[in-house]
C-alpha positions as CSV (number, residue, x, y, z in Angstrom):
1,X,65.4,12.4,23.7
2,X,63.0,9.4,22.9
3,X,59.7,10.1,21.6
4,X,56.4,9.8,23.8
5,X,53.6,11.2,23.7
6,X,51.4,11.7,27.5
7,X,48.7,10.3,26.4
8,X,50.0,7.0,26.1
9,X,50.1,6.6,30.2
10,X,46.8,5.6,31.2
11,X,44.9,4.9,34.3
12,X,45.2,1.1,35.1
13,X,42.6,-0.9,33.5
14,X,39.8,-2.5,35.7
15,X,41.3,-6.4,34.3
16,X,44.5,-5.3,34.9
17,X,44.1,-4.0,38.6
18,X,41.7,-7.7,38.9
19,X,44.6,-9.7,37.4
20,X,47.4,-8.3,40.0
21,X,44.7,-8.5,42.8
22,X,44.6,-12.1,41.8
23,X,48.4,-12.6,42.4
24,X,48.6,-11.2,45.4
25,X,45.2,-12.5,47.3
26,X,46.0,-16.0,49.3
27,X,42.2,-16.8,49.4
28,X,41.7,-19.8,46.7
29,X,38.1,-18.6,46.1
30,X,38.7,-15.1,45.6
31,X,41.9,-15.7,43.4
32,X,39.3,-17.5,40.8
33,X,36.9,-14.3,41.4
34,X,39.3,-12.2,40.1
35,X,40.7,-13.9,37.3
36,X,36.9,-14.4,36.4
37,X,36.4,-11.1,36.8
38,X,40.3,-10.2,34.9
39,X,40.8,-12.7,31.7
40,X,39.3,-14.6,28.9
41,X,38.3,-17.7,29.4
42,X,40.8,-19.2,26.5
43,X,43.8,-16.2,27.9
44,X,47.5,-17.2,26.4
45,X,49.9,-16.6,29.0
46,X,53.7,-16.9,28.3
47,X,56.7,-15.9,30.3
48,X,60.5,-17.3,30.2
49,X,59.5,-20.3,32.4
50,X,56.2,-21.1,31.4
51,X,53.4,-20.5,28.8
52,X,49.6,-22.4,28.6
53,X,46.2,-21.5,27.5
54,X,42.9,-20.8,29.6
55,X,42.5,-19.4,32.9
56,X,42.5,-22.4,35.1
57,X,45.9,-23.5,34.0
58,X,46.3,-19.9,35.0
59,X,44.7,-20.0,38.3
60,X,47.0,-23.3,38.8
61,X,50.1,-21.0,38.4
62,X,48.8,-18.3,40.6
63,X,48.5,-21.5,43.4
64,X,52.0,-23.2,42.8
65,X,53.4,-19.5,43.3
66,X,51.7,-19.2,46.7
67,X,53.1,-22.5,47.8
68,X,56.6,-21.7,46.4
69,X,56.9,-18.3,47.2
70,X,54.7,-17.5,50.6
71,X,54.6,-14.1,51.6
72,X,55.5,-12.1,48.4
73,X,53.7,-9.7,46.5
74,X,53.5,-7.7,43.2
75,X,53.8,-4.2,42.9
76,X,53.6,-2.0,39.8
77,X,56.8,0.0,39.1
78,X,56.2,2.0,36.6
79,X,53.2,4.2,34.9
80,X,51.3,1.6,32.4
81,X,51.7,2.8,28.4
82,X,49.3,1.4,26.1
83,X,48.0,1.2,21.8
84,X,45.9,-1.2,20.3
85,X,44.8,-2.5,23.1
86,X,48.4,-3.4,24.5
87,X,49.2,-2.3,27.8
88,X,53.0,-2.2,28.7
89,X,54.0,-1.8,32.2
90,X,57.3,-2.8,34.9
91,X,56.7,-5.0,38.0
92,X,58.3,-6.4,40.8
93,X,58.1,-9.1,43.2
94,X,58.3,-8.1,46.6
95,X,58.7,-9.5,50.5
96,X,59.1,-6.5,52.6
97,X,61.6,-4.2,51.0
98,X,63.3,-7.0,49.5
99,X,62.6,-7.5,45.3
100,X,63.1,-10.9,44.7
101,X,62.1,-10.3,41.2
102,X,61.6,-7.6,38.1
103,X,59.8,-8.2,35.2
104,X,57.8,-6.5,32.4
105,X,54.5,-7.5,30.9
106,X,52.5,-6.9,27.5
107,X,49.6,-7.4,27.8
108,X,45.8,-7.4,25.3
109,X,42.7,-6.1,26.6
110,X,40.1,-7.0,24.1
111,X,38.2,-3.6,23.6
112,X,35.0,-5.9,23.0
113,X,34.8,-7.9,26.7
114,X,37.4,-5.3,28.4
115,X,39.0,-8.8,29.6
116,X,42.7,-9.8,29.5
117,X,43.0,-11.6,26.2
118,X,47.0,-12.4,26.1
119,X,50.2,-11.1,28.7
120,X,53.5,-11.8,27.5
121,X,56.2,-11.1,30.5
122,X,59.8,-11.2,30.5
123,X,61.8,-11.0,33.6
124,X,64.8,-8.1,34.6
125,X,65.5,-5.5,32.3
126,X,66.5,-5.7,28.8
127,X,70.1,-6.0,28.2
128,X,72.1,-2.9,26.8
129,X,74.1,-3.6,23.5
130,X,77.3,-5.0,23.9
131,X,80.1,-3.5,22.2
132,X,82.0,-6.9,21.5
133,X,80.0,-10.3,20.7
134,X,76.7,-8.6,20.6
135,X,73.7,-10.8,18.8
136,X,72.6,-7.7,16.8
137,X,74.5,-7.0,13.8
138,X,76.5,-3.8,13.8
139,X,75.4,-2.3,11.3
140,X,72.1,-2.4,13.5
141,X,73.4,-1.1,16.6
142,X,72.3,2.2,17.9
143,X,75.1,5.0,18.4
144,X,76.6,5.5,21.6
145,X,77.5,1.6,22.0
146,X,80.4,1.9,24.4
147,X,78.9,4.8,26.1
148,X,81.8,6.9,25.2
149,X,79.7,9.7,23.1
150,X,81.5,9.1,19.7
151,X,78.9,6.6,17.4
152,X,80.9,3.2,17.0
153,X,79.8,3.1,13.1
């Protein structure tokens, strides 16, 4: 059993719900609204294909989507966990019933402007521990590598 405590799922923060309102609205004007409203002026943004500073380069990215990938959507998959003003959280990319893609982000909320300060995503799930040829050294691997109950150390 893994240790959680309820309290750590919250209610969606106003920036957050702005921020994914953002990605999914098509109208250029009201994208910027949002973002406005959402994230720091100076926001660091990183994910496996791209990372800048500020929240036009930002806005920029939310455009070349729209053009790249018409008539998808985010959704939120999972209940959003949060400490220090980090909020942890699954999505996915959606047309219809179709995910195109999964992804989880990290992302500060400044407790002072209640305004998106930093999201670091990273896309599909993280990769179990491989029994053979893993990058983590053995002797720290969890128990239970190759799933067949007996700890491989």
């Amino acid at each position: 059993m893994r240790y959680r405590l309820a309290d750590w799922d919250v209610a969606m923060p106003p920036a957050l719900v702005a921020y994914w309102t953002a990605w999914n609205e098509h109208d250029p004007v009201a994208v910027g609204r949002y973002l406005e409203a959402a994230v720091d002026d100076r926001v660091e943004w990183n994910d496996p294909r791209d990372s800048f500073t500020g929240r036009a380069e930002l806005e920029a990215a939310v455009h070349r989507l729209h053009s790249s990938k018409p008539g998808y959507r985010f959704v939120i998959a999972s209940e959003i966990d949060h400490h220090h003003e980090r909020y942890r959280y699954r999505w996915d990319m959606v047309r219809g019933h179709r995910v195109l893609m999964e992804g989880t982000d990290v992302v500060t909320i400044s407790s002072r402007s209640g305004r998106i300060t930093r999201v670091d995503g990273f896309f599909g799930a993280v990769t179990p521990l491989k029994e053979l040829e893993s990058g983590v050294p053995a002797a720290l691997r969890g128990h239970d590598v190759d799933g067949s109950g007996v700890s491989s150390s």
